[in-house]
C-alpha positions in Angstrom: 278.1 1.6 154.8 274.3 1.5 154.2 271.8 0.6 156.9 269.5 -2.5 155.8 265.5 -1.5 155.4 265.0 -2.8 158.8 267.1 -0.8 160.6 266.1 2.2 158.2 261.9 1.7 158.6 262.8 1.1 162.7 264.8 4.6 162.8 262.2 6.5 160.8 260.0 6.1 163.7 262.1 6.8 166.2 263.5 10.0 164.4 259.8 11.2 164.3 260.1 11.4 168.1 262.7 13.6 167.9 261.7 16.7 170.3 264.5 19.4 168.6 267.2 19.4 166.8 270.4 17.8 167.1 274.2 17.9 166.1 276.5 15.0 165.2 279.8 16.4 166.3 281.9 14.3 164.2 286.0 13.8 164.8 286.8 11.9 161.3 290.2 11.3 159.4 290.5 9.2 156.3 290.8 5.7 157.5 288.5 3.0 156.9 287.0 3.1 160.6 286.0 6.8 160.1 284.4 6.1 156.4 282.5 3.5 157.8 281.3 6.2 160.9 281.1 9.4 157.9 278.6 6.6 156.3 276.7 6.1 159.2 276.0 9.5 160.5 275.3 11.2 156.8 273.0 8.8 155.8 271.1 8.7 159.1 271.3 12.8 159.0 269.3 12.7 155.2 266.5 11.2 157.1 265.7 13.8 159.2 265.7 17.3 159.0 266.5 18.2 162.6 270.1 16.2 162.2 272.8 17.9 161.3 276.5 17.0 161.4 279.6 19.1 162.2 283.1 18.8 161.7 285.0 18.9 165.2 288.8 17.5 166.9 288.4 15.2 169.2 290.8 12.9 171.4 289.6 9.4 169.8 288.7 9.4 165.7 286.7 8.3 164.5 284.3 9.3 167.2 281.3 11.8 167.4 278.7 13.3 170.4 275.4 14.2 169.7 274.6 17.5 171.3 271.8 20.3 170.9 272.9 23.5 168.8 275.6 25.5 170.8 275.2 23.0 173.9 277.0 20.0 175.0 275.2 16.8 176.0 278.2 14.9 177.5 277.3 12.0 175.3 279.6 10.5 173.0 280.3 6.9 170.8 283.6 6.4 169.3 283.6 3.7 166.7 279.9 2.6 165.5 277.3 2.1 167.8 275.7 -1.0 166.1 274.6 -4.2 166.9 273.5 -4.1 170.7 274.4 -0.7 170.6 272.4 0.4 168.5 269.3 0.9 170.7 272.3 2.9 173.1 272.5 5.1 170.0 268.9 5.6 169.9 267.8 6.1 173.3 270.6 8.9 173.5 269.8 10.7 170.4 265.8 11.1 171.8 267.1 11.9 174.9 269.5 14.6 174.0 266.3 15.7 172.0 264.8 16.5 175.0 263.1 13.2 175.5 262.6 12.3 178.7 264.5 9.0 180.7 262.1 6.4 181.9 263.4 6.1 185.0 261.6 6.9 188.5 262.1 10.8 189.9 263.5 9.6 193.2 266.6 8.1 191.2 266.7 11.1 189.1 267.0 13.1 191.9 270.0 11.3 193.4 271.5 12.2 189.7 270.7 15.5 189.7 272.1 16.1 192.6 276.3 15.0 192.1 277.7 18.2 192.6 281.2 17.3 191.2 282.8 16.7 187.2 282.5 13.0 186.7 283.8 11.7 183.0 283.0 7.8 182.1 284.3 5.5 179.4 282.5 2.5 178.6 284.6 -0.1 176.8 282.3 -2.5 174.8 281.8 -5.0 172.4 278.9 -5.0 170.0 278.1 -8.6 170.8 277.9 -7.6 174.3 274.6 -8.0 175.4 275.5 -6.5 178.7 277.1 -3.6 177.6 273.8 -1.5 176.6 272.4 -1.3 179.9 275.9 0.1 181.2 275.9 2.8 178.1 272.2 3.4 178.6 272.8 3.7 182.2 275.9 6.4 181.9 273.9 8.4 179.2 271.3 8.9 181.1 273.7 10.2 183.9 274.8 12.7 181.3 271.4 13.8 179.6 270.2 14.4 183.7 273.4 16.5 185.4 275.8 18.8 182.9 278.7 17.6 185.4 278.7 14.0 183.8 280.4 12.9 180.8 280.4 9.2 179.1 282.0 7.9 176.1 281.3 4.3 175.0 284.1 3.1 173.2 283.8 0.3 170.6 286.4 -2.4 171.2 287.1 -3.3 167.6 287.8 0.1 166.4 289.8 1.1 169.3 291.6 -2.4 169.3 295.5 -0.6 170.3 293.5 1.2 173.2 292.2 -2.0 174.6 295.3 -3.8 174.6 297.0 -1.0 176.1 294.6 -1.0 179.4 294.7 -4.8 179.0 291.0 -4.9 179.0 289.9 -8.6 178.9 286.2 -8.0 179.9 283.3 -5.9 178.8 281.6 -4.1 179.7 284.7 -2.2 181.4 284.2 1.1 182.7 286.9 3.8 183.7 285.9 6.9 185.9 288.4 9.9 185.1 290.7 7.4 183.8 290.5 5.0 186.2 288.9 1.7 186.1 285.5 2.0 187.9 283.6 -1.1 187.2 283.4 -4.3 185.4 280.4 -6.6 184.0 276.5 -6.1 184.0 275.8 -2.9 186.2 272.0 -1.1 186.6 271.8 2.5 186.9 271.3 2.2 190.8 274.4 0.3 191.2 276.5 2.7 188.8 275.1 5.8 190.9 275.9 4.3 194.7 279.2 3.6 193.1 279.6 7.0 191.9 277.7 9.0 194.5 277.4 6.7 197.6 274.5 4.2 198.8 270.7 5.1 199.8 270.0 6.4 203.1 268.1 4.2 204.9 266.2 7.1 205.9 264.9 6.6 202.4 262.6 3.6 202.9 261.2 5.4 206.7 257.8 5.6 205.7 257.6 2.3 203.8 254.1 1.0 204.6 253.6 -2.7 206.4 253.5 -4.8 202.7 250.9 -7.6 202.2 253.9 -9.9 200.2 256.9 -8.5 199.8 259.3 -10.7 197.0 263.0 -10.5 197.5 264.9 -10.5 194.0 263.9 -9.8 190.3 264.5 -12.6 188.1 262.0 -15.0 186.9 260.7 -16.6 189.9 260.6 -13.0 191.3 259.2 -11.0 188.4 256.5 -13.7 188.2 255.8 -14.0 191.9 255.2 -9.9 192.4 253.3 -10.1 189.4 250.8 -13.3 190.6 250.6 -11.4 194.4 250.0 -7.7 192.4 247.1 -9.3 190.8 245.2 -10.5 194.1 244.9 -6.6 194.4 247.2 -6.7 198.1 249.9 -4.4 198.7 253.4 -6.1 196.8 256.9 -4.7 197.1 259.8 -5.4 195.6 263.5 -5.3 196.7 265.9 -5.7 193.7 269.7 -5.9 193.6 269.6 -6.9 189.9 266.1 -6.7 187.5 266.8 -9.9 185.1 268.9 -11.4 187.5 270.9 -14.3 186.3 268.7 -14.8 183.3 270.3 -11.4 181.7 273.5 -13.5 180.6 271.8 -15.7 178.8 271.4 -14.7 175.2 269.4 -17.2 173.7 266.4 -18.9 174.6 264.9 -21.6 172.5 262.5 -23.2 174.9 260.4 -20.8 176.1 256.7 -22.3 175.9 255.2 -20.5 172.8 258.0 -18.3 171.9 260.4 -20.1 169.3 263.6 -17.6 170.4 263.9 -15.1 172.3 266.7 -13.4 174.4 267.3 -13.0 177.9 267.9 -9.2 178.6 264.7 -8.8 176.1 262.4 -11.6 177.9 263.8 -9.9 181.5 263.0 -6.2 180.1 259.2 -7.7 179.2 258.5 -9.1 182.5 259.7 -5.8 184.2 257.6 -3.9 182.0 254.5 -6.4 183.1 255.3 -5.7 186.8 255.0 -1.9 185.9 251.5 -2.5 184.7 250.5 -3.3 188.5 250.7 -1.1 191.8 254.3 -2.6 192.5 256.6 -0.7 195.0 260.2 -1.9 193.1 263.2 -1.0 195.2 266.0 -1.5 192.5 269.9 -1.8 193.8 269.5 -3.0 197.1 270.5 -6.5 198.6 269.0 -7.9 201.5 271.1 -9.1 204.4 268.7 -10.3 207.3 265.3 -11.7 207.7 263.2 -12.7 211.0 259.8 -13.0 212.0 258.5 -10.8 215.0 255.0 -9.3 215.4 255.5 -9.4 211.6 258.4 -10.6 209.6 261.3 -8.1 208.6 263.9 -8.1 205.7 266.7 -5.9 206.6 268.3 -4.6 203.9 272.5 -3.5 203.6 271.8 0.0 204.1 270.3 -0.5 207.5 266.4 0.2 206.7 263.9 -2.4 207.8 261.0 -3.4 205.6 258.3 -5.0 207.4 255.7 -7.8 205.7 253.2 -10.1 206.2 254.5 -12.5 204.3 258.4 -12.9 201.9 258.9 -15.0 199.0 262.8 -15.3 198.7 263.8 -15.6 195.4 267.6 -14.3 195.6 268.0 -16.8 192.2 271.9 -18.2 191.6 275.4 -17.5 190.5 278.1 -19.0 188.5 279.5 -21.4 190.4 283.4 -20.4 190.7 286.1 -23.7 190.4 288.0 -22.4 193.1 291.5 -22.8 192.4 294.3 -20.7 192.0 294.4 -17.8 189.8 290.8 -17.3 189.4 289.8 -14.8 191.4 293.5 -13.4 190.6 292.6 -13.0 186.7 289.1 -12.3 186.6 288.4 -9.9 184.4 292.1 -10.0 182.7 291.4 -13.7 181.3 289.2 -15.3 183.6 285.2 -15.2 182.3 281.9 -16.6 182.5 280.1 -14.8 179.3 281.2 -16.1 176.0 279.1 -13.8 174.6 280.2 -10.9 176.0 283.8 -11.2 176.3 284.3 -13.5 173.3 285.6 -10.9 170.5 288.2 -10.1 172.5 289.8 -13.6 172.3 289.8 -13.5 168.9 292.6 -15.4 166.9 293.7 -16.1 170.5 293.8 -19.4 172.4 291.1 -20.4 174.8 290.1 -22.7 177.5 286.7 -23.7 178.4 285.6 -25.1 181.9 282.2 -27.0 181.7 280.9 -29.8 179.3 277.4 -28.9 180.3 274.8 -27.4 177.8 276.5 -23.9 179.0 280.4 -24.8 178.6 279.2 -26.3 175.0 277.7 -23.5 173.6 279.9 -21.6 174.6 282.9 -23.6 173.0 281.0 -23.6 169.5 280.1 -19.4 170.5 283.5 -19.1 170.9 284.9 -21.3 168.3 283.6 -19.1 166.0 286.6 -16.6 167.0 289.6 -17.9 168.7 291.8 -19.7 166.7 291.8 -22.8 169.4 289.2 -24.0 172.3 290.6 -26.5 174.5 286.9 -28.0 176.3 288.0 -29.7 180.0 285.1 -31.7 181.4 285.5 -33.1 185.2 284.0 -36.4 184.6 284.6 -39.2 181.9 281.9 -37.8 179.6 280.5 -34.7 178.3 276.6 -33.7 179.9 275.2 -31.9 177.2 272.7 -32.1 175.0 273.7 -34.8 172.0 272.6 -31.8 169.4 275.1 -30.0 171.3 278.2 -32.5 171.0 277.2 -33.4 167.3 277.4 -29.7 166.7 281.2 -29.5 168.3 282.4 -32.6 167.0 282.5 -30.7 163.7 284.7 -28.2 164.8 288.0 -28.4 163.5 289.5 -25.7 166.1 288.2 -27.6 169.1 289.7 -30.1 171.2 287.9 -31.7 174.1 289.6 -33.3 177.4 287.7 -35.5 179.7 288.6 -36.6 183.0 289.9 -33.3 183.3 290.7 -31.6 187.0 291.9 -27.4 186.7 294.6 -27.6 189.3 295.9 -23.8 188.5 295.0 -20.8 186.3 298.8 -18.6 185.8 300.0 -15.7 184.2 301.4 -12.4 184.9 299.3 -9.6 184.6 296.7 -11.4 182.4 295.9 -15.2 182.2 298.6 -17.2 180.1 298.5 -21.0 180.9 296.1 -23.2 182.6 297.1 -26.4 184.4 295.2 -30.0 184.6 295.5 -32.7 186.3 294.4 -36.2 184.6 292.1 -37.9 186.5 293.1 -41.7 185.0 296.4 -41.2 185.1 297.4 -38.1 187.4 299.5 -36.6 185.0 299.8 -33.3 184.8 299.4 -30.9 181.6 299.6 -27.0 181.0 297.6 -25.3 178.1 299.0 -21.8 176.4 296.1 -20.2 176.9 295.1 -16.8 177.0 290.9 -17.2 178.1 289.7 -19.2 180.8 285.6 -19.5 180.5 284.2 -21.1 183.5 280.7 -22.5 183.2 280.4 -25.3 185.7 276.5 -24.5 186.9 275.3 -22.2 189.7 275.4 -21.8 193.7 272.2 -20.4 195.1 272.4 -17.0 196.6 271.6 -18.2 200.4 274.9 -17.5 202.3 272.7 -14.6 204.0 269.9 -17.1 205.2 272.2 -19.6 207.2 271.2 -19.3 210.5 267.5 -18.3 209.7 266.4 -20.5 207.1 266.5 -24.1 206.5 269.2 -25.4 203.8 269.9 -28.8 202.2 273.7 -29.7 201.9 273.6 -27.9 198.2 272.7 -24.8 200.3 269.5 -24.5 198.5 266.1 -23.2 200.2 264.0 -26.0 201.5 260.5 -25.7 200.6 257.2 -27.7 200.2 254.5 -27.9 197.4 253.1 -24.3 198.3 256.5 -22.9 198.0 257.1 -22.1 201.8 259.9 -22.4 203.9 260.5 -23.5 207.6 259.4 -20.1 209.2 255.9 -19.3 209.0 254.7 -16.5 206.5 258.5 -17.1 204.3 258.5 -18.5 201.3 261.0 -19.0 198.2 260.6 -20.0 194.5 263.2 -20.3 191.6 266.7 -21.0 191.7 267.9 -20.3 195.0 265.6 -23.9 196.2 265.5 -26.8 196.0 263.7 -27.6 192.5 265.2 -30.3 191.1 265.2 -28.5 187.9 266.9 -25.2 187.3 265.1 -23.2 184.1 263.4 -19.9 183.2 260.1 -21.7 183.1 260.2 -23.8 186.3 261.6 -20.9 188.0 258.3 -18.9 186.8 256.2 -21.4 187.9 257.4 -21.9 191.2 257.2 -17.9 191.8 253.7 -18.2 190.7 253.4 -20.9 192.9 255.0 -18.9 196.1 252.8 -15.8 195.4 249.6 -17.9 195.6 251.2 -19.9 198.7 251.5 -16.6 200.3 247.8 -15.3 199.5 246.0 -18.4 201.1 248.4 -17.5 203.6 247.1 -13.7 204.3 243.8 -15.8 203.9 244.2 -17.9 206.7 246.1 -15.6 209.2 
């Protein structure tokens, strides 16, 4: 296979960076899949000196790690790390190098310090736009501590394997041949999985923060950035950088950026919060929050962060349909990316839950694959976009039910019918499917703030036109509120709009 000139003029700058050489230890046989891999690696070796390859037998073919001469980085790809993956393929082959990992020394640290052999395998698909950040995450594992192994395994190549471990969801990640973890992971959640939560001992000599933002999506991201600015001490505490917005893969109305993407617009604003004096506490969740002498935001590991003043912005999540079989087959039929777990429906039958802007595009995403989409929309009509239902009218493989009530998702050890009841005439229908896509909109993540902060009936964070809350010194911004709208840009405003709440705050106090 031959690399196109963009891919080529992009690796001829990376390969510069290479810091030493490096060995493609290469398991290939004579099958297509390995041709296609033998095509990759030689002509990617003939543009750098430092690359070599070297013939070797390995448990999966075609596959192939990328060591230093006579030492074994831990690192391997079987199949062809390409489309998402391709960056995963990069990053590892500067690391290995001896490039460095961006990532802070505290967390490398906690790496370094896993005393026991721990071998990964990364399932993927190279649509996935979550899978990188799982790959990236387990490589850099490897490149830090000789006692961790990871092998990302490409899903179409290794199609008998995936079947075999009935994996219905990437990213999928097995830990010494168990499963270990499912979905969009950070390197922080990965390691406390692996090696155990933070000590709250850890965050002892936090400092009292001027503003400190709880979450990292958009309204977060924006917020830390707009209080970093006024020069006052900002903190951070981050379950998930991106947050929700890291699902979505593409975004079209973006104020003065035609398209981009949301793990790449998410990756941007974390790299602007870096350009400030931001303390970012990645993979925690907060559980508790009160107002003493100051307010505090108690965090799952136990420690205590003290503030002057909080902007919540804990964002949403798929909302779930709640019925039968859901939380059954999740992962083993059930989904909520199209994008990521679409490829491995293909030529099968699906059902999508939603007749949204979400549940459409997905249907035409997935479309594109399955050999049938059944759409079922709740009320009498669809509610997206009329771009979107022109678009899946022309669909042959589609077929849309309105009126539509899921009563019962059923199978045996992976999701094989799906049962509706009509809402005109109560009957009752089953689909053959083997997919269930849920995309019915999002539940704010408030469950924690109950009995501390004000809530409408939607559960969403109550808060005026400065962005504050009910307690003095609190405020919120984004998704988990109550914006009438839910989008990337409204959800940026309103952070900015909480950060400078807060500041006239500190002002005034």
């Amino acid at each position: 296979m031959a690399l196109d000139k963009a891919i080529k003029d992009q690796l001829t700058q990376y390969l510069a960076m290479l810091e030493s050489e490096v060995v493609f230890a290469a398991s290939l046989g004579e099958d297509d899949s390995s041709t296609k891999v033998r095509e990759f690696l030689e002509e990617i070796a003939e543009m750098s000196p430092k690359i070599t390859i070297q013939a070797v037998a390995s448990e999966r073919t075609p596959s192939f790690s990328i060591n230093r001469p006579g030492e074994e980085s831990g690192i391997a790809f079987a199949g062809l790390p390409l489309g998402h993956e391709f960056t995963s393929f990069i990053l590892a082959l500067l690391q290995v190098s001896g490039r460095p990992p961006k990532i802070d020394e505290a967390l490398q640290k906690r790496i370094k310090a896993i005393d026991k052999p721990l071998h990964f395998e990364t399932y993927v698909s190279l649509t996935c736009h979550n899978c990188p950040d799982v790959v990236q995450a387990l490589n850099i594992m490897a490149v830090l501590n000789p006692s961790i192994s990871h092998t990302m395994i490409e899903g179409g190549m290794f199609k008998e394997e995936i079947d075999k471990k009935k994996i219905m969801a990437v990213p999928t990640v097995f830990l010494d041949g168990e499963e270990f973890a499912s979905g969009r992971q950070t390197i922080e959640q990965l390691l406390e999985k692996a090696a155990g939560p933070t000590s709250k001992d850890d965050f002892a000599e936090k400092e009292l923060f001027d503003v400190l933002v709880v979450g990292g999506g958009p309204a977060g991201g924006s917020a830390a950035i707009y209080a970093a600015r006024k020069g006052i001490n900002t903190g951070m505490v981050v379950e998930t950088m991106g947050g929700q917005v890291m699902e979505t893969l593409g975004i079209e109305n973006m104020i003065g950026t035609p398209y981009t993407e949301g793990p790449k617009l998410m990756r941007q604003v974390e790299e602007h919060i870096n350009e400030y004096k931001v303390d970012v506490m990645k993979g925690q969740r907060a559980k508790d929050i009160r107002r003493n002498d100051v307010i505090e935001v108690e965090l799952e590991n136990g420690a205590v962060l003290k503030t002057k003043t909080a902007i919540l912005a804990t964002g949403a999540r798929w909302r779930n349909i709640n019925v039968p079989g859901e939380k059954e087959f999740k992962n083993k039929g059930v989904a909520y990316c199209p994008h990521c777990d679409g490829p491995l429906f293909a030529g099968k039958e699906v059902a999508v839950i939603g007749g949204g802007n979400s549940g459409i595009e997905a249907a035409i995403d997935l479309a594109g694959m399955a050999k049938h989409v059944y759409v079922l929309e709740f009320l009498p009509e669809l509610k997206a976009d009329l771009v979107l239902q022109n678009r899946l009218n022309t669909l042959e493989n589609v077929t849309v039910i309105t009126n539509a009530a899921t009563k019962e998702i059923a199978g045996s050890d992976h999701v094989e019918q799906l049962t509706y009841v009509d809402r005109e005439t109560n009957g009752e229908f089953t689909l053959a499917v083997e997919g269930v896509f849920i995309l019915i909109g999002l539940m704010p993540n408030t469950e924690w703030l109950k009995d501390r902060i004000v809530l409408n009936e939607r559960n969403e964070i109550v808060v005026d036109k400065h962005g504050a809350t009910n307690i003095e010194g609190v405020f919120a911004a984004g998704d988990c509120t109550d914006s009438v709208y839910k989008q990337i840009i409204t959800s940026m405003g309103s952070g900015a709009t909480a950060a400078l709440g807060a500041f006239d705050h500190l002002i005034r106090s």
